[in-house]
Each structure stands twice: as structure tokens, then as C-alpha cells.
C-alpha positions in Angstrom: -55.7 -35.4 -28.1 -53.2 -32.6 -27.3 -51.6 -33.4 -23.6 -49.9 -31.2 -21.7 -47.3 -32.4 -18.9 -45.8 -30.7 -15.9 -43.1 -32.7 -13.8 -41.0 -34.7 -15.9 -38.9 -36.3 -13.2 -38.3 -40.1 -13.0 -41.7 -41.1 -13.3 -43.5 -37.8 -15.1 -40.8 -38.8 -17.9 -41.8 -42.5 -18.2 -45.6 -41.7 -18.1 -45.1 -39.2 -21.2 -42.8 -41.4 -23.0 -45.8 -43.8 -23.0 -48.3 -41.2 -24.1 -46.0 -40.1 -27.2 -45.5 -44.1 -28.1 -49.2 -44.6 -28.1 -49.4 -41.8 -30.3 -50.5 -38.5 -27.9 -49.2 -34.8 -28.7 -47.4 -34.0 -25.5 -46.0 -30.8 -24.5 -43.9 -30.9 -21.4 -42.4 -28.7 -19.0 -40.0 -29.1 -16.0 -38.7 -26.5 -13.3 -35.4 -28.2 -14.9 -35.4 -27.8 -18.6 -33.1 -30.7 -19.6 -35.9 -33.3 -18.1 -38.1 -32.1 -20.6 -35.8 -31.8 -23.4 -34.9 -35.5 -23.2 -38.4 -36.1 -24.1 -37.7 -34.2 -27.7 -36.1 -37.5 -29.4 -39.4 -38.8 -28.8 -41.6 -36.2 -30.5 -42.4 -33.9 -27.7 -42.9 -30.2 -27.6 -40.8 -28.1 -25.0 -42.7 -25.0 -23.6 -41.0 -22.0 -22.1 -43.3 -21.5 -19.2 -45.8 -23.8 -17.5 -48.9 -21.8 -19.5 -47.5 -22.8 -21.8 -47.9 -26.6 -21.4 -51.6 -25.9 -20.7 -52.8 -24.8 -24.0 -54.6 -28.4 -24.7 -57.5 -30.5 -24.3 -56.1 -32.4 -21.0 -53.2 -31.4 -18.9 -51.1 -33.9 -16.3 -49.5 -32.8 -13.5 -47.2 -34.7 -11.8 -45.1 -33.5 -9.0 -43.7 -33.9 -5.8 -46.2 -32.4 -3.2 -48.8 -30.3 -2.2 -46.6 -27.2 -2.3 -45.0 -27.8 -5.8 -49.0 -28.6 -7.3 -50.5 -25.4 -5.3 -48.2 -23.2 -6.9 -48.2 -24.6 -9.6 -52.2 -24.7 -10.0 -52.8 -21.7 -8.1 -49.9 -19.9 -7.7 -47.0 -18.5 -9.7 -47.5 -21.1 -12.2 -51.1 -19.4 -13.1 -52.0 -23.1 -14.8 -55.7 -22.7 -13.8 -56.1 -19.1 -15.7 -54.0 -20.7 -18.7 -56.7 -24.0 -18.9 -59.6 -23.4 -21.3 -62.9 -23.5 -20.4 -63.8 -27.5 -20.2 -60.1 -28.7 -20.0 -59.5 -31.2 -17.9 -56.5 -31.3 -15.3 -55.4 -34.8 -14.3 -53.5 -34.6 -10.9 -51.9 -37.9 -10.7 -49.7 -36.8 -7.7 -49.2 -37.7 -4.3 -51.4 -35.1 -2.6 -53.5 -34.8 0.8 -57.3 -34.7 0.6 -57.7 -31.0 1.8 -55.5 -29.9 -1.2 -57.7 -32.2 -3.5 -60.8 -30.9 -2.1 -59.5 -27.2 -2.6 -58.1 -28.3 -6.4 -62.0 -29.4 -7.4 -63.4 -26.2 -6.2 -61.4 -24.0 -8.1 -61.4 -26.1 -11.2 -64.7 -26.3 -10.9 -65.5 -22.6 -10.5 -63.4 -21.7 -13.7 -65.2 -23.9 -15.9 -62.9 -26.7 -15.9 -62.3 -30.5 -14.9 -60.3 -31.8 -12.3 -59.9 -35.6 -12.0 -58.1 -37.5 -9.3 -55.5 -39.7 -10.7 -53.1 -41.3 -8.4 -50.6 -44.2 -9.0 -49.3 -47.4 -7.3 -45.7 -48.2 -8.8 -42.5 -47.0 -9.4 -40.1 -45.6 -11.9 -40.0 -49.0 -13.5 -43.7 -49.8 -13.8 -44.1 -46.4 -14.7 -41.5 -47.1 -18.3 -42.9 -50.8 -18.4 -46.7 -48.6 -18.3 -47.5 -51.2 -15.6 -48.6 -48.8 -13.1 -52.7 -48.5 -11.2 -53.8 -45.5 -11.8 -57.4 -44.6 -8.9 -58.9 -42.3 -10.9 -61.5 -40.1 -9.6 -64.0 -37.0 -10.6 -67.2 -36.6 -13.1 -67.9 -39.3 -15.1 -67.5 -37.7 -18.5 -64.0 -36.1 -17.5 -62.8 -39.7 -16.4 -64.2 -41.3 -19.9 -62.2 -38.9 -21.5 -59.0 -39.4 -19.9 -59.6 -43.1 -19.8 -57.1 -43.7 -23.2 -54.7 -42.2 -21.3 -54.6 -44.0 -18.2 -54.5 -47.4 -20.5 -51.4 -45.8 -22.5 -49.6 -44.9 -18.9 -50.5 -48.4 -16.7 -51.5 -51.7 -16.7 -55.4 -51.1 -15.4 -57.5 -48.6 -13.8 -59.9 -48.3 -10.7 -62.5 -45.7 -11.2 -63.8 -44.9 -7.5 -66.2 -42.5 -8.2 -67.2 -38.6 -8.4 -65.0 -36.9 -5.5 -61.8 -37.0 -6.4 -60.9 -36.3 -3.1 -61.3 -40.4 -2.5 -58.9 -41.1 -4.9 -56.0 -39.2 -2.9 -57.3 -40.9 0.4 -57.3 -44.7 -1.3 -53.4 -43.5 -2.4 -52.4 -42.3 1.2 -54.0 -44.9 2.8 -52.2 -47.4 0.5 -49.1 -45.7 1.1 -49.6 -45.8 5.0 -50.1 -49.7 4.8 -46.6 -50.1 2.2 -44.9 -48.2 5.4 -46.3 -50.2 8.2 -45.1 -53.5 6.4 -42.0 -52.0 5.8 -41.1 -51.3 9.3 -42.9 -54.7 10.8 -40.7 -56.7 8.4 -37.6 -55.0 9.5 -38.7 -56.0 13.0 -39.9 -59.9 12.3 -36.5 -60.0 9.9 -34.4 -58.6 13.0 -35.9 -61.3 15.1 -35.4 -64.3 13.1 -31.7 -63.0 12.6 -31.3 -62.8 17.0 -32.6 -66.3 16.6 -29.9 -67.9 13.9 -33.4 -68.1 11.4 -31.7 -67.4 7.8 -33.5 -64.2 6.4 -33.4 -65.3 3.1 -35.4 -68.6 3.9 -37.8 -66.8 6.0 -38.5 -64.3 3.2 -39.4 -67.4 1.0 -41.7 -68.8 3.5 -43.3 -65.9 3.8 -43.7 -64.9 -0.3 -44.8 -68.4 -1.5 -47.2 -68.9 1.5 -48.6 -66.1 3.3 -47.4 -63.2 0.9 -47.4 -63.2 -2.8 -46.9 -59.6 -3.2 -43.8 -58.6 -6.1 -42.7 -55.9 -2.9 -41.6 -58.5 -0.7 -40.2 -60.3 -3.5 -37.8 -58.0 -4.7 -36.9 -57.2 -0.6 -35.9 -61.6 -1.1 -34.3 -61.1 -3.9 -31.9 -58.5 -2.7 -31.5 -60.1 0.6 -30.2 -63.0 -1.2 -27.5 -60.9 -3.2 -26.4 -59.7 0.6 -28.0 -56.3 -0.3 -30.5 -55.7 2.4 -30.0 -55.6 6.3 -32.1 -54.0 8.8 -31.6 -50.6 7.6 -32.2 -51.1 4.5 -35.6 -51.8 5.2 -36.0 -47.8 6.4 -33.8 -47.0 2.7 -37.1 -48.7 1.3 -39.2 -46.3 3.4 -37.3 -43.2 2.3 -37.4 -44.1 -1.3 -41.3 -44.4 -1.3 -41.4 -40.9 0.7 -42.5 -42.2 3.9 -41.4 -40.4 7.1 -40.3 -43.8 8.9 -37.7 -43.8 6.5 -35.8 -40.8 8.0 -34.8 -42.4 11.0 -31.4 -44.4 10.6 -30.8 -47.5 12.8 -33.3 -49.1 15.0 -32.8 -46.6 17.9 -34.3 -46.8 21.2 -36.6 -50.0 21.8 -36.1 -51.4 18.4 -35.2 -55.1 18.0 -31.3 -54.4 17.4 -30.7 -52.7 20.2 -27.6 -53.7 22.3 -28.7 -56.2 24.6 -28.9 -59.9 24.7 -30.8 -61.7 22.4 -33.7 -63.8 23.6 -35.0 -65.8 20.8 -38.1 -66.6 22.3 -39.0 -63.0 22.8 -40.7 -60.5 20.7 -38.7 -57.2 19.4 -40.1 -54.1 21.7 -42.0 -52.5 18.7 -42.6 -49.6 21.2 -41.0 -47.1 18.8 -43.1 -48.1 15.5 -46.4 -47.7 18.0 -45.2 -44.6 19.5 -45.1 -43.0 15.8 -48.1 -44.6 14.2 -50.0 -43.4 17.7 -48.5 -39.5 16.5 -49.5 -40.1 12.8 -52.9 -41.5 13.9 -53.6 -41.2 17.9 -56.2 -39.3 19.7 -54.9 -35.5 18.7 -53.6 -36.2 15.8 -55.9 -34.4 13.6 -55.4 -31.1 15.4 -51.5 -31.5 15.8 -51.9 -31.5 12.1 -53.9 -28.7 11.9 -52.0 -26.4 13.8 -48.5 -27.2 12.2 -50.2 -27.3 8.5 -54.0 -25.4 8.8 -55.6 -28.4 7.1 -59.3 -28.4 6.7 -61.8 -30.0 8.4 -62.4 -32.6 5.6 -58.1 -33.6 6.0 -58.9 -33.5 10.1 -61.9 -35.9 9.5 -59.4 -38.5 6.9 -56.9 -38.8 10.1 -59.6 -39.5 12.5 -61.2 -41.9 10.3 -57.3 -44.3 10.8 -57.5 -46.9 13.8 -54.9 -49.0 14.7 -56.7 -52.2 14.9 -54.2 -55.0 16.1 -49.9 -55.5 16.7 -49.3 -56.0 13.7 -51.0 -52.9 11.7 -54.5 -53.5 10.2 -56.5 -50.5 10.2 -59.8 -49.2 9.1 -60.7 -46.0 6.8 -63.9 -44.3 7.1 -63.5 -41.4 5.0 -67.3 -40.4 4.6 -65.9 -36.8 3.7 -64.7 -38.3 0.3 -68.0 -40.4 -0.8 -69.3 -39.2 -4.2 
């Protein structure tokens, strides 16, 4: 099967090293040319132009956001007029449900496949091919594309025909990695007011309540003297969250300067005040005046609710229901 790749950064590079070791043609492009001309050692081609990397059965993109995959797809980079009839284009990026939903449309009125294909895991999982891909789209498409999601990650869910839910199950996971990253700072900043060693309370909480690998590596580092409050908001930054933006607990937060009192709880009034933005009564149209997103996008925020302190919510995206 003849791949092409767009986005060969830190993780578009690991996911088609894997695909050449499992024995896929791959051509590759990048915006910067050395990224994809690494990838020659290991029997890549290098095209010129991004056309050029879509002259095959199946092409991947993976890039950083909606704006790089729109033009891409449908603008400057022309990929949708360079796909055959009946190729298939894998999106395996980070994008927002209206873009999705525009992305199947177009694909689908040029004779062509587009599958959702999403990924939990980072740089690492992505060279160890220990990532979960949630794939999405026709069922013939995904079977298709199915060798390739085994050759790039460790298992796959297939959610069904929109692949508009596959982008939703992504951002929805990603809004629950950056609620437990800011919570933990919090709990971590109040067992630290109240002489509790971090470290130990980390344990306790990944070999009781928590057996997740994230909060393991957070104990790990802790341990080697490598993580402080902060750090928990470098965590946030790295994934591409906006909590991660904001340096310092600020106003409210649980290291403010005032006295300690053990027994109370850190005023988490900052973390509510920008979940209620992100998913608050109004959100939706906030969003849609700054961005113009569709009614489908407007329906995926309304569908969050904030359901207790500490950050369970509920999705009911019936927009994205195959």
C-alpha cells in the first residue's frame, strides 16, 4: 500500500517510521524539508510539494491545527484536487468537530474517503507504536486503513460512521487530561501547606485510587525534585491545553500569599471561573463569534456539564452519532 504523509514533526515522524518498518511505501512531506529528509535513511520518498505526497492509495495528515489541516486540505496545499477518486485521507490530528464535519463533506463530494483518526499518546508511544488511535468513517475505508493503525499503535477503537465522533471522543479526552492536571496541582499544593510529602501522596494515590502511567510519570519526577506546582501547568502547555498558559497559581489559587490553613481547601475559584468560560451558559456563542463555528461545534460545547468539584462531566454529542 503506497502511503502518503504530511506533518513529519515529533510524532508525524515516529508514526511513519513505524509504517516503513512494517514494510509501507511512504512518501512524506513537511513545511520544513529536513523533518522529512530524516525519514530517507529509512526508505522514504521526499516530495517537493504536498501533491505530491498524495499520489497514493491512503494519505495521513498529521498536523498541528485546524488552520494548518484546512489549508492544507482545502487550501494552498490543493491535497483534495491531488487525491484520486476513492483515496482515502486519514486525519489523525487534533481537530474541532465543525472542521471534521466540513472535511467529510468535501471528501465526500470529490469521490473520496475521509476517516477520523485521532491519537492518545505522545512522542514516545508514538516511536514505541504504543499509541490509541479512535478511528472513525465508512466501514470499508476504516478496514482498509486498519493495517495501518496496528503498524502506528498498540490498539484501535472504531466508534463508528461520523467521523466527526472520533474528534469529539479526542477533545473530550483531552479536556478531562487538563482538568486532572490542574486539580492535582491544587490537591499537591494543599498537601505541601499541610507538611504531607508529595511524593508519598502521589504513591497513595497511583497504587490505590489512580493506576494511570500519567500520574505515574508526574511521581516519578516529583521524586527526582523535578516537578513543583508549576510544573504541573508545563504539563498542560506540552499537551496544548490553554490552562497551561498561565504561569503561577495567580489570583485565588492555592499558593497564594497568605497563611496556610491545613484544614482548608485551596480556593479553586480560578480553575471554575475558566472551565465555566470553556463550558458555561454562552459558551457556545462566545465561540462562535470569535471563530464562526458551525452549529454542529456550538451543539459539542453545549453538550459539556460540569457535574461535581472535582470535574466529571457528561458528553452528549448527538450531532456526531453515525
Amino acid at each position: 500500500m503506497d502511503i502518503g504523509f504530511i506533518g513529519l514533526g515529533h510524532m508525524g515522524q515516529a508514526m511513519a517510521r513505524n509504517l516503513l518498518k512494517s514494510g509501507f511505501k511512504v512518501t512524506g512531506w513537511d513545511r520544513t524539508r529536513s523533518h522529512a529528509e530524516a525519514l530517507r535513511e529509512y526508505g522514504a520518498m521526499v516530495a517537493d510539494t504536498q501533491a505530491g505526497a498524495c499520489t497514493g492509495e491512503v494519505v495521513i495528515t498529521m498536523l498541528a491545527d485546524d488552520r494548518a489541516v484546512e489549508d492544507v486540505v482545502l487550501g494552498s496545499g490543493r491535497m483534495i484536487r491531488a487525491l484520486r477518486e476513492n483515496a482515502i485521507h486519514v486525519s489523525m490530528s487534533t481537530i474541532t468537530v465543525a472542521l471534521s464535519e466540513e472535511l467529510t463533506q468535501a471528501h465526500r463530494t470529490a469521490g473520496q474517503h475521509f476517516v477520523a483518526a485521532p491519537v492518545f499518546g505522545r512522542p514516545e508511544a508514538a516511536a514505541a507504536a504504543q499509541l490509541y488511535v479512535v478511528a472513525a468513517g465508512e466501514a470499508e475505508p476504516v478496514d482498509r486503513c486498519q493495517p495501518l493503525f496496528d503498524a502506528m499503535g498498540q490498539k484501535t477503537f472504531v466508534l463508528g460512521a461520523s467521523p466527526p465522533g472520533a474528534n469529539l471522543v479526542k477533545l473530550g479526552g483531552n479536556f478531562l487530561i487538563a482538568s486532572v492536571i490542574e486539580c492535582l496541582g491544587e490537591a499537591i499544593a494543599l498537601m505541601r501547606k499541610a507538611d504531607v510529602p508529595a511524593p508519598r501522596f502521589l504513591e497513595i494515590l497511583t497504587e490505590s485510587l489512580f493506576f494511570g502511567a500519567r500520574l505515574q510519570d508526574l511521581w516519578q519526577a516529583d521524586r527526582r525534585g523535578k516537578v513543583s506546582t508549576g510544573r504541573f501547568q508545563d504539563a498542560a502547555r506540552a499537551e496544548g491545553h490553554p490552562l497551561g498558559a498561565r504561569r503561577g497559581r495567580g489570583r485565588g489559587g492555592a499558593d497564594a500569599g497568605r497563611e496556610p490553613n491545613p484544614r482548608s481547601f485551596p480556593d479553586t475559584g480560578g480553575a471554575r471561573q475558566r472551565r465555566s468560560r470553556l463550558v458555561g451558559p454562552g459558551a457556545a456563542r462566545r465561540r462562535e463569534r470569535r471563530a464562526g463555528t458551525s452549529g454542529i461545534q456550538s451543539n459539542t460545547i453545549r453538550g459539556f456539564r460540569l457535574r461535581a468539584q472535582l470535574g466529571r462531566f457528561v458528553a452528549n454529542p448527538t450531532c456526531c452519532r453515525g
